[in-house]
mmCIF file of the N, C-alpha and C atoms, coordinates in Angstrom:
data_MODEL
# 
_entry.id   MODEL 
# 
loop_
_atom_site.group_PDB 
_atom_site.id 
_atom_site.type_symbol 
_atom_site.label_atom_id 
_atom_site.label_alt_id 
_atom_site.label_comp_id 
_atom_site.label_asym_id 
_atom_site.label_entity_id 
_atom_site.label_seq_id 
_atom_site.pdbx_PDB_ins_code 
_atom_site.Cartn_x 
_atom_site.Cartn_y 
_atom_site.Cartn_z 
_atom_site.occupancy 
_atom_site.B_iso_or_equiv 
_atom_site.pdbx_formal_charge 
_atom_site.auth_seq_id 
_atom_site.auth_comp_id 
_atom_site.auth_asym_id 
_atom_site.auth_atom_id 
_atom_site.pdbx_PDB_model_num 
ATOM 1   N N  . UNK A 1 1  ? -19.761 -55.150 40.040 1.00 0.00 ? 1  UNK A N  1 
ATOM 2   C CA . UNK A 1 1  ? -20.324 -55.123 38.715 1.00 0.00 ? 1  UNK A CA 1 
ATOM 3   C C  . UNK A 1 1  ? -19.563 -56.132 37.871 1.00 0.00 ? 1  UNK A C  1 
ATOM 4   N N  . UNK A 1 2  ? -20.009 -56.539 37.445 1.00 0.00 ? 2  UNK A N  1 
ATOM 5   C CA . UNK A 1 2  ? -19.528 -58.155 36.370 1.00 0.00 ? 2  UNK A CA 1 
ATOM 6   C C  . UNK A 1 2  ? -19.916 -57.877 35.389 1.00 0.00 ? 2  UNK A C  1 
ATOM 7   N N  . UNK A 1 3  ? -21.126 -57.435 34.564 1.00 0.00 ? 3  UNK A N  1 
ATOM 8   C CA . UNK A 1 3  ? -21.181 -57.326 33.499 1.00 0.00 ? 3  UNK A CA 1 
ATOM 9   C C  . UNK A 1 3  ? -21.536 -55.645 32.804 1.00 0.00 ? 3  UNK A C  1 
ATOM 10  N N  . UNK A 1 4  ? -21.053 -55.669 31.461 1.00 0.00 ? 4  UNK A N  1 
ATOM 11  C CA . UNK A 1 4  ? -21.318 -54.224 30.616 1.00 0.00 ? 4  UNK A CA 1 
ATOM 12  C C  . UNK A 1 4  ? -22.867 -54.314 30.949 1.00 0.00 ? 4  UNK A C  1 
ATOM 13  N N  . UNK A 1 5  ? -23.530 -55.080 30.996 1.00 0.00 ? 5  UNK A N  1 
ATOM 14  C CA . UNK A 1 5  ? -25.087 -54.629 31.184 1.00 0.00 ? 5  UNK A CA 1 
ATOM 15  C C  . UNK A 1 5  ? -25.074 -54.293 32.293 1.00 0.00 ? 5  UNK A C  1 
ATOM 16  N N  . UNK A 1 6  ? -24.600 -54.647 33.846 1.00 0.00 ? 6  UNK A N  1 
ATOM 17  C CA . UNK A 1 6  ? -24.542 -53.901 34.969 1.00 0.00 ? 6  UNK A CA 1 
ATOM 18  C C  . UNK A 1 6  ? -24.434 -52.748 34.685 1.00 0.00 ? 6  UNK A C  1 
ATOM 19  N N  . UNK A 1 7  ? -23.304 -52.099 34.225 1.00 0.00 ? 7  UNK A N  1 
ATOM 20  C CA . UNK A 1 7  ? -22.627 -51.104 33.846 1.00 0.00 ? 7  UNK A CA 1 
ATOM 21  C C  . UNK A 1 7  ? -23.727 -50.040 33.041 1.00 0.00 ? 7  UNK A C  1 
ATOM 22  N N  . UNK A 1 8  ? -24.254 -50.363 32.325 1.00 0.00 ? 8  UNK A N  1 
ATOM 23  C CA . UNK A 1 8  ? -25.317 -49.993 31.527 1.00 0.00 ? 8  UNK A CA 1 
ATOM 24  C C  . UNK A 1 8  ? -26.559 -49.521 33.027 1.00 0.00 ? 8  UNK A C  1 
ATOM 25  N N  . UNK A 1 9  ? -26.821 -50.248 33.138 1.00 0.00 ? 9  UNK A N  1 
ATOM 26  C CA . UNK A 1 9  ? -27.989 -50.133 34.191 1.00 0.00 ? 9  UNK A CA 1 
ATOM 27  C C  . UNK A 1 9  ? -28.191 -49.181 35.330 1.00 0.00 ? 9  UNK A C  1 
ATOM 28  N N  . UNK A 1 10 ? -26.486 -49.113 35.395 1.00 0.00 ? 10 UNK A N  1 
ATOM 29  C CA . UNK A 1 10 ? -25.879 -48.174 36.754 1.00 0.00 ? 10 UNK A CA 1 
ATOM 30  C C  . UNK A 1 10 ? -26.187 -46.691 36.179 1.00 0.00 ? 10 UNK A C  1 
ATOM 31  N N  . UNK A 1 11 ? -25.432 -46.647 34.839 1.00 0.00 ? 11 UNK A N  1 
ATOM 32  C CA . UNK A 1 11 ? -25.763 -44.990 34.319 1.00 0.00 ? 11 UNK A CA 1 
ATOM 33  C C  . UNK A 1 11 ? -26.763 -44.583 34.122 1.00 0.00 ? 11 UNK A C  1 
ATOM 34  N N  . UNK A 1 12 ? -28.092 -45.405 33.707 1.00 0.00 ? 12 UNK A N  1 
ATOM 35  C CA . UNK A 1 12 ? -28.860 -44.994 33.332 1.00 0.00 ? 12 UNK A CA 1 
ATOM 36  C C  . UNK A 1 12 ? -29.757 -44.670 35.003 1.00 0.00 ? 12 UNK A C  1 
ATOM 37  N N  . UNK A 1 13 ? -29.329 -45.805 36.005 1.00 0.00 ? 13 UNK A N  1 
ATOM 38  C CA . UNK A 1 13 ? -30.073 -45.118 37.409 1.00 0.00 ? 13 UNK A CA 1 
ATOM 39  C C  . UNK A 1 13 ? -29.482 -44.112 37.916 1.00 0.00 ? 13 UNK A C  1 
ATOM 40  N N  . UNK A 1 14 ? -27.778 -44.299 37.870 1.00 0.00 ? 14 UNK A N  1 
ATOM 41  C CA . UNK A 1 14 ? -27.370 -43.040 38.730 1.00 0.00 ? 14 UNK A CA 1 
ATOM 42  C C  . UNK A 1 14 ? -26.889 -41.795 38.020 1.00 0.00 ? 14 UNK A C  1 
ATOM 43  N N  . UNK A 1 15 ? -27.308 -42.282 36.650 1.00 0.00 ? 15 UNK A N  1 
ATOM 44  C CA . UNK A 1 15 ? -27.239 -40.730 35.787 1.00 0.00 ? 15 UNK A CA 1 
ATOM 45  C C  . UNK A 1 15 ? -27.966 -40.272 35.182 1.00 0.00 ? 15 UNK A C  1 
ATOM 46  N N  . UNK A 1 16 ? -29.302 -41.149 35.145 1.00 0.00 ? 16 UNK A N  1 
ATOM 47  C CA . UNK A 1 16 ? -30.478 -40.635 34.794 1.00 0.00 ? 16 UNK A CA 1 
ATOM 48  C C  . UNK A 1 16 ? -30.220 -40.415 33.436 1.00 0.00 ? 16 UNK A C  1 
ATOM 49  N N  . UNK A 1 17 ? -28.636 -40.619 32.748 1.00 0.00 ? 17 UNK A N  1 
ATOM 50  C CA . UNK A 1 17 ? -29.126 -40.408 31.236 1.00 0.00 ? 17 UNK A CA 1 
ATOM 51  C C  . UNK A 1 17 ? -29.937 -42.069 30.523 1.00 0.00 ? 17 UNK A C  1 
ATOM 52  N N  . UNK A 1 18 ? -30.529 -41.905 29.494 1.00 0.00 ? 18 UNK A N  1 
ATOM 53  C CA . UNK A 1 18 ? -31.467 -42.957 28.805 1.00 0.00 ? 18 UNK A CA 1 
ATOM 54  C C  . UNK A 1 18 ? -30.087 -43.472 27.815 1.00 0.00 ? 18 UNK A C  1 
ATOM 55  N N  . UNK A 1 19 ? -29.027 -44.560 28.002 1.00 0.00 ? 19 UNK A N  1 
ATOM 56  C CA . UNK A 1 19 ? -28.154 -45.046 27.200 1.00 0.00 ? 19 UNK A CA 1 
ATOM 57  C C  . UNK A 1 19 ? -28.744 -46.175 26.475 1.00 0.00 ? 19 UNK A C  1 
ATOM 58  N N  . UNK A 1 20 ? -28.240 -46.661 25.622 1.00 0.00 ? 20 UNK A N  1 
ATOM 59  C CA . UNK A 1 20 ? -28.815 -48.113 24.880 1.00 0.00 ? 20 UNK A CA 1 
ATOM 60  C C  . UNK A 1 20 ? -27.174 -48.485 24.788 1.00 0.00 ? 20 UNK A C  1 
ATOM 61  N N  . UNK A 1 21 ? -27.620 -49.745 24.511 1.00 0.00 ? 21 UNK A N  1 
ATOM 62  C CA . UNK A 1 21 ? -26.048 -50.554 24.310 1.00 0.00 ? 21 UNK A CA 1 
ATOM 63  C C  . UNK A 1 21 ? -25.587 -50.048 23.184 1.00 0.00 ? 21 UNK A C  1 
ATOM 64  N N  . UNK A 1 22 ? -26.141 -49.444 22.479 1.00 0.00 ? 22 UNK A N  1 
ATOM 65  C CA . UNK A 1 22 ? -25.178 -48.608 21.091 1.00 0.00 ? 22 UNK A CA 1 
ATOM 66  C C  . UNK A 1 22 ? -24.505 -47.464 21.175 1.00 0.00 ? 22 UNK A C  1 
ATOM 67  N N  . UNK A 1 23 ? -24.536 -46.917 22.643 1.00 0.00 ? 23 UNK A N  1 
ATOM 68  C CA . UNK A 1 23 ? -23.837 -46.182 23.432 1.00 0.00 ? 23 UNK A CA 1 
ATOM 69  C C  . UNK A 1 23 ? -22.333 -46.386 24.126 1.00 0.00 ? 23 UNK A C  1 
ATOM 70  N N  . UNK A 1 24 ? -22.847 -47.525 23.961 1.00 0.00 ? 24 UNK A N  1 
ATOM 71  C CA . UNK A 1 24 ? -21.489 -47.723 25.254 1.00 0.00 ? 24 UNK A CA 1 
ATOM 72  C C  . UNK A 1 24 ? -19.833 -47.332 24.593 1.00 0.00 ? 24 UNK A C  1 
ATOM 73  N N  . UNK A 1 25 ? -19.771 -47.315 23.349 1.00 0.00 ? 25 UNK A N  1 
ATOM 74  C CA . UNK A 1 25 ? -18.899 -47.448 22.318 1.00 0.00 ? 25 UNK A CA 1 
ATOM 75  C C  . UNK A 1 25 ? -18.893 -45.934 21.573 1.00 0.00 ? 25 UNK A C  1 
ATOM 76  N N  . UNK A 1 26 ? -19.803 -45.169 21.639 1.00 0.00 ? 26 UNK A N  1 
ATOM 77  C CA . UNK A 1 26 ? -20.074 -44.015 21.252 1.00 0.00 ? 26 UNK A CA 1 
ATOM 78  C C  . UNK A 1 26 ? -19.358 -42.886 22.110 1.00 0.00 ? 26 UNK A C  1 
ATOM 79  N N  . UNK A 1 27 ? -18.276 -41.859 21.320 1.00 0.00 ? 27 UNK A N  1 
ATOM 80  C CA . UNK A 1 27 ? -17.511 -40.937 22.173 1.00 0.00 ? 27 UNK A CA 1 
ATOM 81  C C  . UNK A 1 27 ? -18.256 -40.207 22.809 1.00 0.00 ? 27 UNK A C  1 
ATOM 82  N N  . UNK A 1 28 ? -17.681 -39.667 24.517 1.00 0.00 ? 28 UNK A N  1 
ATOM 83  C CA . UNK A 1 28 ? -18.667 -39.402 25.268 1.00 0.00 ? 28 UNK A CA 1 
ATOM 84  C C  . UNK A 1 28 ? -19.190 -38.139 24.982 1.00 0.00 ? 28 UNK A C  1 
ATOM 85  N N  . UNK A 1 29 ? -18.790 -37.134 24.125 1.00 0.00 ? 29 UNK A N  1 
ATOM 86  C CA . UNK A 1 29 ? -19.078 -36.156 23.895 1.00 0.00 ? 29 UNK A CA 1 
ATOM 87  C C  . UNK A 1 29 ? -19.934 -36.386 22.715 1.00 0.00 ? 29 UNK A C  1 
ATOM 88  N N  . UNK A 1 30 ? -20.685 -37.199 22.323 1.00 0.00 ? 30 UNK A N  1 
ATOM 89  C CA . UNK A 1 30 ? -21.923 -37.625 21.382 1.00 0.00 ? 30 UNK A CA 1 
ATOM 90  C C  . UNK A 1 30 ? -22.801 -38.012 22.272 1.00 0.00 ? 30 UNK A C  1 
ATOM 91  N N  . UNK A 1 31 ? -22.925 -38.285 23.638 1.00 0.00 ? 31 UNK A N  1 
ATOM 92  C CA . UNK A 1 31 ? -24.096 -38.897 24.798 1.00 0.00 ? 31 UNK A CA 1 
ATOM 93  C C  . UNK A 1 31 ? -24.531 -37.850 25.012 1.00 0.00 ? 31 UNK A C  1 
ATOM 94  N N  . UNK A 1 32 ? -25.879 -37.741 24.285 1.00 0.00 ? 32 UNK A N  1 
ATOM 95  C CA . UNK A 1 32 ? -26.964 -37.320 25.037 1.00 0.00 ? 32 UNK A CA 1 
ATOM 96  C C  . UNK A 1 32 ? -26.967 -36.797 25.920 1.00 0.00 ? 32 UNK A C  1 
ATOM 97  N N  . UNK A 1 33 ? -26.751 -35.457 26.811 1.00 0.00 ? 33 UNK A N  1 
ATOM 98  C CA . UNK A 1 33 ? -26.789 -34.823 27.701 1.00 0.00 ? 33 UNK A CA 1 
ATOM 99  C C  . UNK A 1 33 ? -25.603 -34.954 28.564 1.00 0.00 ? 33 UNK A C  1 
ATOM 100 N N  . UNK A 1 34 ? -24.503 -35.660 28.197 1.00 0.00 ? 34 UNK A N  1 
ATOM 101 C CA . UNK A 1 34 ? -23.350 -36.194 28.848 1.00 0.00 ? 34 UNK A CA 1 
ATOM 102 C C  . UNK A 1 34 ? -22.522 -34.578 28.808 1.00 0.00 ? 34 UNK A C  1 
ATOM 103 N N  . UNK A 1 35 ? -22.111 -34.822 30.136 1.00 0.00 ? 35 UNK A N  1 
ATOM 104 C CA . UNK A 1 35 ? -20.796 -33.586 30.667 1.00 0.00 ? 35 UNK A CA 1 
ATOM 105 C C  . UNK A 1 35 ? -20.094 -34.105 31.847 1.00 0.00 ? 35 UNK A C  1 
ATOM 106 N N  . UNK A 1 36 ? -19.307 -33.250 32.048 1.00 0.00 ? 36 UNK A N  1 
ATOM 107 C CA . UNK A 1 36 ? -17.993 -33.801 33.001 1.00 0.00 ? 36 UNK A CA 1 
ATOM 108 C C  . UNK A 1 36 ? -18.335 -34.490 34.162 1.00 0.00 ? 36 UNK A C  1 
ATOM 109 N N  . UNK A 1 37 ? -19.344 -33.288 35.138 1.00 0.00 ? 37 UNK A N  1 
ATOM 110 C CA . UNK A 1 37 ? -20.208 -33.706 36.020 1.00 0.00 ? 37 UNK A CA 1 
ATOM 111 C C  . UNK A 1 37 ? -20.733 -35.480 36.087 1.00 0.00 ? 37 UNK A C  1 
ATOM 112 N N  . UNK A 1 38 ? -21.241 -35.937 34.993 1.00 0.00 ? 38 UNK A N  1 
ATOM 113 C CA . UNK A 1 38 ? -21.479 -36.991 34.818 1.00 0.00 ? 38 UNK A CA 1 
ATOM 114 C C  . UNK A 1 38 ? -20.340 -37.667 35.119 1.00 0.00 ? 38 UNK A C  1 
ATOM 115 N N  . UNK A 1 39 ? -18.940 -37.461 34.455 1.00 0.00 ? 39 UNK A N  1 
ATOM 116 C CA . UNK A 1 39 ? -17.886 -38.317 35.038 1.00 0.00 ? 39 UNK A CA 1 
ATOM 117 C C  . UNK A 1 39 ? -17.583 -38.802 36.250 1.00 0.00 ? 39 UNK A C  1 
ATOM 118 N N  . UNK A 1 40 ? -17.643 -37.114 36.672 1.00 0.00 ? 40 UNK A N  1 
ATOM 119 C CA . UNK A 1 40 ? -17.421 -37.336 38.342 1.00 0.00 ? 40 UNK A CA 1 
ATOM 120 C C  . UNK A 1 40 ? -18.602 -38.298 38.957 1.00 0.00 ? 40 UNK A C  1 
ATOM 121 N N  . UNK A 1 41 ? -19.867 -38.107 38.823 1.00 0.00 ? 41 UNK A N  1 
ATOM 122 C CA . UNK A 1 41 ? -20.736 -38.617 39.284 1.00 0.00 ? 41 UNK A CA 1 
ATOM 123 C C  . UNK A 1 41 ? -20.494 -40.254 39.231 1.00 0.00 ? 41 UNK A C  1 
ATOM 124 N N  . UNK A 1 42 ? -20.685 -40.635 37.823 1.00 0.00 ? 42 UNK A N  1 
ATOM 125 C CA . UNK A 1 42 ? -20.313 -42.067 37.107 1.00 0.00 ? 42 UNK A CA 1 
ATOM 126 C C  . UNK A 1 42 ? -19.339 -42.551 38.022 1.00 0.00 ? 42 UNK A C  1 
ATOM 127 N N  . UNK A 1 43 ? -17.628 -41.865 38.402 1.00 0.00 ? 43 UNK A N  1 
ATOM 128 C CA . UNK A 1 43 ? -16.570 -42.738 39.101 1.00 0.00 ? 43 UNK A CA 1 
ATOM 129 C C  . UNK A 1 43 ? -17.235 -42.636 40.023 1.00 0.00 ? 43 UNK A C  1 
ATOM 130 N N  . UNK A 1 44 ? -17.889 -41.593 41.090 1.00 0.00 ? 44 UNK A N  1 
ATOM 131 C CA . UNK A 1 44 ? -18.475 -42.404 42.536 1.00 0.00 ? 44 UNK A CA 1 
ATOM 132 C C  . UNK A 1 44 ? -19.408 -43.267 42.777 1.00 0.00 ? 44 UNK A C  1 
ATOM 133 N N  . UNK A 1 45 ? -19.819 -43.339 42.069 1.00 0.00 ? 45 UNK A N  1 
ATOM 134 C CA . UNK A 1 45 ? -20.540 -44.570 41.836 1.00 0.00 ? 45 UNK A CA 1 
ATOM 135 C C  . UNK A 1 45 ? -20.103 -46.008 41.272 1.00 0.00 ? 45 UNK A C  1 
ATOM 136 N N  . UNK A 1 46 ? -19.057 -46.184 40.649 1.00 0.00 ? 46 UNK A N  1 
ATOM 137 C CA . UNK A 1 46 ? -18.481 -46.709 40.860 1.00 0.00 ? 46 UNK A CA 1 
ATOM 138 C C  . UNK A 1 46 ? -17.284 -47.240 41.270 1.00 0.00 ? 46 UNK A C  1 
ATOM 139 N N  . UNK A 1 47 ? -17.269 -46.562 42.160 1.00 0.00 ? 47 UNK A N  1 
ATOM 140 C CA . UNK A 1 47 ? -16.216 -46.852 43.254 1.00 0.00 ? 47 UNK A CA 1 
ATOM 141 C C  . UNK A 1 47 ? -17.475 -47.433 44.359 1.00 0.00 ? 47 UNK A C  1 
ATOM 142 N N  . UNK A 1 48 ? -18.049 -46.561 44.302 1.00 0.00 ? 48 UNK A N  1 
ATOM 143 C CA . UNK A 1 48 ? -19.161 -47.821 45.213 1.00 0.00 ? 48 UNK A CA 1 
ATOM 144 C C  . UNK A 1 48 ? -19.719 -49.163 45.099 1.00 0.00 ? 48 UNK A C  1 
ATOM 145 N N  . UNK A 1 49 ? -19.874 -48.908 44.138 1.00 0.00 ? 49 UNK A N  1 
ATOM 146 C CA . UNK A 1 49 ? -20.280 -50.498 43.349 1.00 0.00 ? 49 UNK A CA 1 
ATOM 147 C C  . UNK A 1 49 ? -18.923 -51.167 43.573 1.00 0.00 ? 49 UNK A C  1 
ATOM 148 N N  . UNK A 1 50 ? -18.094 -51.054 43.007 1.00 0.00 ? 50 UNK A N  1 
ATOM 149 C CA . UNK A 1 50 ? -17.273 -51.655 42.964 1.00 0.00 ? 50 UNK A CA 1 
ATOM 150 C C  . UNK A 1 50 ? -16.492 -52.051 44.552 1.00 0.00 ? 50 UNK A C  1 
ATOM 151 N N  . UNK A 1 51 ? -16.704 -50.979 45.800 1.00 0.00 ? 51 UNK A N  1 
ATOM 152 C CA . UNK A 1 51 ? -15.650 -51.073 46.605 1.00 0.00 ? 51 UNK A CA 1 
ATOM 153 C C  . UNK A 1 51 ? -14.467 -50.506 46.988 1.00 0.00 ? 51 UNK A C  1 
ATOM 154 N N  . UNK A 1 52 ? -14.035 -49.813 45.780 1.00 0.00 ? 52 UNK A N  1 
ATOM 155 C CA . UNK A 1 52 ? -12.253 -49.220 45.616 1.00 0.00 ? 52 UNK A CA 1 
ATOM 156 C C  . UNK A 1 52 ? -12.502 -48.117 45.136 1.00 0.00 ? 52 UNK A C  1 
ATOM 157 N N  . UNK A 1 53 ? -11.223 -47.386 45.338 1.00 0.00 ? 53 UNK A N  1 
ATOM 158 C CA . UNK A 1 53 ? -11.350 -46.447 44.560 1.00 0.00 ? 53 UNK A CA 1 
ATOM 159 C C  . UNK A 1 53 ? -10.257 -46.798 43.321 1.00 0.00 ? 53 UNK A C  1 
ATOM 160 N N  . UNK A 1 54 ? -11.006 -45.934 41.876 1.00 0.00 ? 54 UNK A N  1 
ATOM 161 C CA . UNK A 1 54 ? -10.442 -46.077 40.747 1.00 0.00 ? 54 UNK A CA 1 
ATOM 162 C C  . UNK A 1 54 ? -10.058 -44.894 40.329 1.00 0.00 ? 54 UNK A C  1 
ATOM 163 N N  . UNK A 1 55 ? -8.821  -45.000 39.780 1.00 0.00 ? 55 UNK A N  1 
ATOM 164 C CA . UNK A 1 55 ? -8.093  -43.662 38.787 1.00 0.00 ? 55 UNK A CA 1 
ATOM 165 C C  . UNK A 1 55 ? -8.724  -42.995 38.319 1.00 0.00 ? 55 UNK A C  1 
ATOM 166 N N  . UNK A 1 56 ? -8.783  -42.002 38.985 1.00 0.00 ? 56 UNK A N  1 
ATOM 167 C CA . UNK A 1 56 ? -8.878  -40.592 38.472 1.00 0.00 ? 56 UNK A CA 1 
ATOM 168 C C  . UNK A 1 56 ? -8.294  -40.359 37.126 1.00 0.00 ? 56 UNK A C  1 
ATOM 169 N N  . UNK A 1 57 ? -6.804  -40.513 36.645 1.00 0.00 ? 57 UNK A N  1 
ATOM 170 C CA . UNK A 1 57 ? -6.326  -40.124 35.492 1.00 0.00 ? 57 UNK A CA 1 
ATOM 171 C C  . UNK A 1 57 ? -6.573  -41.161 34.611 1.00 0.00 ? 57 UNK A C  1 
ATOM 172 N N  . UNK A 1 58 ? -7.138  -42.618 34.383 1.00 0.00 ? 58 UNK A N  1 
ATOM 173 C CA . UNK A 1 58 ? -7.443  -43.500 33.864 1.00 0.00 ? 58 UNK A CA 1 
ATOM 174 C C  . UNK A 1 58 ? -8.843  -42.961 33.242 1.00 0.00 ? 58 UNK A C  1 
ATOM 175 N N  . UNK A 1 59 ? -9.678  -43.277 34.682 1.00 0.00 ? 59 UNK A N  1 
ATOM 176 C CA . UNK A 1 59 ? -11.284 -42.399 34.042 1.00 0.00 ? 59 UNK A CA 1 
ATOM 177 C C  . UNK A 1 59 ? -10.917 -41.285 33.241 1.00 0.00 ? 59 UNK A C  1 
ATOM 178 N N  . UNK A 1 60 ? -10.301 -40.315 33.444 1.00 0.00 ? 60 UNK A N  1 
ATOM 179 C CA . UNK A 1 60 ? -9.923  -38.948 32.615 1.00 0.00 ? 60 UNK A CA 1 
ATOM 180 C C  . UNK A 1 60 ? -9.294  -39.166 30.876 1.00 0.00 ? 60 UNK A C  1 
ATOM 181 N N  . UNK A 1 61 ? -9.046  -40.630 31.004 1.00 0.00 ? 61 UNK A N  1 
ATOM 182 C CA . UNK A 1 61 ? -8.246  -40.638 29.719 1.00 0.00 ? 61 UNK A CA 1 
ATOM 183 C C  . UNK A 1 61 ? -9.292  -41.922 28.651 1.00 0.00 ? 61 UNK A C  1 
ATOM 184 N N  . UNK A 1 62 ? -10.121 -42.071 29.401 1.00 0.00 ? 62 UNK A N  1 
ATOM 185 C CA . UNK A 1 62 ? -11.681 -43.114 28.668 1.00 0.00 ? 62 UNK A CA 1 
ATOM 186 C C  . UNK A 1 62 ? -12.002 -41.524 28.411 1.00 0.00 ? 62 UNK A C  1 
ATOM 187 N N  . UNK A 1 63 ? -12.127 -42.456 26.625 1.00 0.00 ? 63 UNK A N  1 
ATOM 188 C CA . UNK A 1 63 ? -13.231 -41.623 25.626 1.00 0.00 ? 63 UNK A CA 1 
ATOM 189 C C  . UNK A 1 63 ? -14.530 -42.036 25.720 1.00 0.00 ? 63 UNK A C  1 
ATOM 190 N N  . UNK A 1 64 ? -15.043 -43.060 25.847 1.00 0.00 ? 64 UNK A N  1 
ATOM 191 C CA . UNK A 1 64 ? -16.313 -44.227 25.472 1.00 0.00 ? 64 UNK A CA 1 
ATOM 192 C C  . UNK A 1 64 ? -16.363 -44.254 26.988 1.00 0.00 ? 64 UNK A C  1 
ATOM 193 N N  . UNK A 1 65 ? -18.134 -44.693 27.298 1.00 0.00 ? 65 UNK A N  1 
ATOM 194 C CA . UNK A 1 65 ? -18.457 -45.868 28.317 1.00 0.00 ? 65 UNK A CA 1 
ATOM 195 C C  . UNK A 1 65 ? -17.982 -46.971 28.427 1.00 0.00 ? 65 UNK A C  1 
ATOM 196 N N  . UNK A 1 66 ? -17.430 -47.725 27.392 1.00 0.00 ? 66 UNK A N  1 
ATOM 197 C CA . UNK A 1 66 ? -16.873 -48.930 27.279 1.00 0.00 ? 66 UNK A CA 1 
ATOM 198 C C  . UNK A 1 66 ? -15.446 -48.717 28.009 1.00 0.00 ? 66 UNK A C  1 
ATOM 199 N N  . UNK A 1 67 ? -14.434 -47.441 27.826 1.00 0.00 ? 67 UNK A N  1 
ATOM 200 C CA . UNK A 1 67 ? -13.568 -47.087 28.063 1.00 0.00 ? 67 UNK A CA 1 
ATOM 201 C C  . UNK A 1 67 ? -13.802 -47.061 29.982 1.00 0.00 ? 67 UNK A C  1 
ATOM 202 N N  . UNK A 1 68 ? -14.623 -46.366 30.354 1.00 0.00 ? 68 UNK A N  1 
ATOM 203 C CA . UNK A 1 68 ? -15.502 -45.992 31.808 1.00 0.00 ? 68 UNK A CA 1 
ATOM 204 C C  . UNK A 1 68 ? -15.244 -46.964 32.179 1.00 0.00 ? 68 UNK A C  1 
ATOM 205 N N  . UNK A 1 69 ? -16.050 -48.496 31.949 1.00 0.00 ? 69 UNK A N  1 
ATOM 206 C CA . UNK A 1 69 ? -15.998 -49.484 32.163 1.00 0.00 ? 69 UNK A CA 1 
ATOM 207 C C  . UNK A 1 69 ? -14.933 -50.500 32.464 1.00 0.00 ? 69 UNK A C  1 
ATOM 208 N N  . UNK A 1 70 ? -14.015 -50.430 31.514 1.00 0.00 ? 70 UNK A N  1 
ATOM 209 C CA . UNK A 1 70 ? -12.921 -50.759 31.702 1.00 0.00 ? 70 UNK A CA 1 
ATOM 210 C C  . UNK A 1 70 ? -11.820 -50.469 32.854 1.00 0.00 ? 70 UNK A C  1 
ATOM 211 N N  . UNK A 1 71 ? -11.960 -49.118 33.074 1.00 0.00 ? 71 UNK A N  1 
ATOM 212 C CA . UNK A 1 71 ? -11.011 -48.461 34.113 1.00 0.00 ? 71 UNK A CA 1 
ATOM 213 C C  . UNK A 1 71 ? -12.083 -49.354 35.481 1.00 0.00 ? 71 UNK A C  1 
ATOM 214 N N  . UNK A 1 72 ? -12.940 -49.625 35.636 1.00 0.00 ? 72 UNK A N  1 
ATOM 215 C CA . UNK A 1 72 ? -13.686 -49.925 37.184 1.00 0.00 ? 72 UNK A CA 1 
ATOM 216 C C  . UNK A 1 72 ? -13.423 -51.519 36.759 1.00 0.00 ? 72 UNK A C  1 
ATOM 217 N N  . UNK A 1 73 ? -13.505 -52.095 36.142 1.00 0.00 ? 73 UNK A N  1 
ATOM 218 C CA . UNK A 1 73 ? -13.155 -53.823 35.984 1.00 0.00 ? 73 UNK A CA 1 
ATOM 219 C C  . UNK A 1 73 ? -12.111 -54.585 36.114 1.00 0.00 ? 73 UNK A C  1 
ATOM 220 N N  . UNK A 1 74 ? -10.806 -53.230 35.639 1.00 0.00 ? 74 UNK A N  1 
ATOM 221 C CA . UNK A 1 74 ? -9.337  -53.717 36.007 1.00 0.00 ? 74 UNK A CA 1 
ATOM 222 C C  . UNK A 1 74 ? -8.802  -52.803 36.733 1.00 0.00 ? 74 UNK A C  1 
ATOM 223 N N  . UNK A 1 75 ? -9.230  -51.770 37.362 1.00 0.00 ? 75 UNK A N  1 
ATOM 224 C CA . UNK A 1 75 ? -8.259  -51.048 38.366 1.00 0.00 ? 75 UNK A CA 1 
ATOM 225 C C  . UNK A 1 75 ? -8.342  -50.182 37.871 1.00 0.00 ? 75 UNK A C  1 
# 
C-alpha cells in the first residue's frame, strides 16, 4: 500500500465500513459503526497487504485511521 487512498479503499472493502477521506483524521470512536473487532480485522489485513507483520501495541495506541495508517507504512 503506497498511498492513504489505498488505505482508504482497503477499509472500506475489507471492512465494509462506507469511510470518506474526512474520516481518516476523525477519532476512531466517531466511525460509523467502528469497534475493536474492526481493529483486529483492519491489522490483518494489513499485514497482508503489506507482507509483515505490524505492532500490535503501535496499532493499539492509533487514535485516527490516519494513525492505522501510519503504524503499516513505517513499521
Amino acid at each position: 500500500m503506497t498511498s492513504i487512498d489505498g488505505f482508504i479503499t482497503l477499509v472500506r472493502d475489507d471492512l465494509g465500513l462506507a469511510i470518506s477521506d474526512a474520516d481518516v483524521d476523525r477519532p476512531l470512536d466517531e466511525i460509523a459503526g467502528w469497534d475493536s473487532i474492526h481493529l483486529l480485522t483492519l491489522l490483518g489485513a494489513l499485514e497482508r497487504a503489506e507482507g509483515r507483520s505490524l505492532s500490535l501495541p503501535d496499532a493499539l495506541e492509533a487514535t485516527t485511521l490516519r494513525g492505522l495508517y501510519d503504524v503499516a507504512v513505517t513499521g
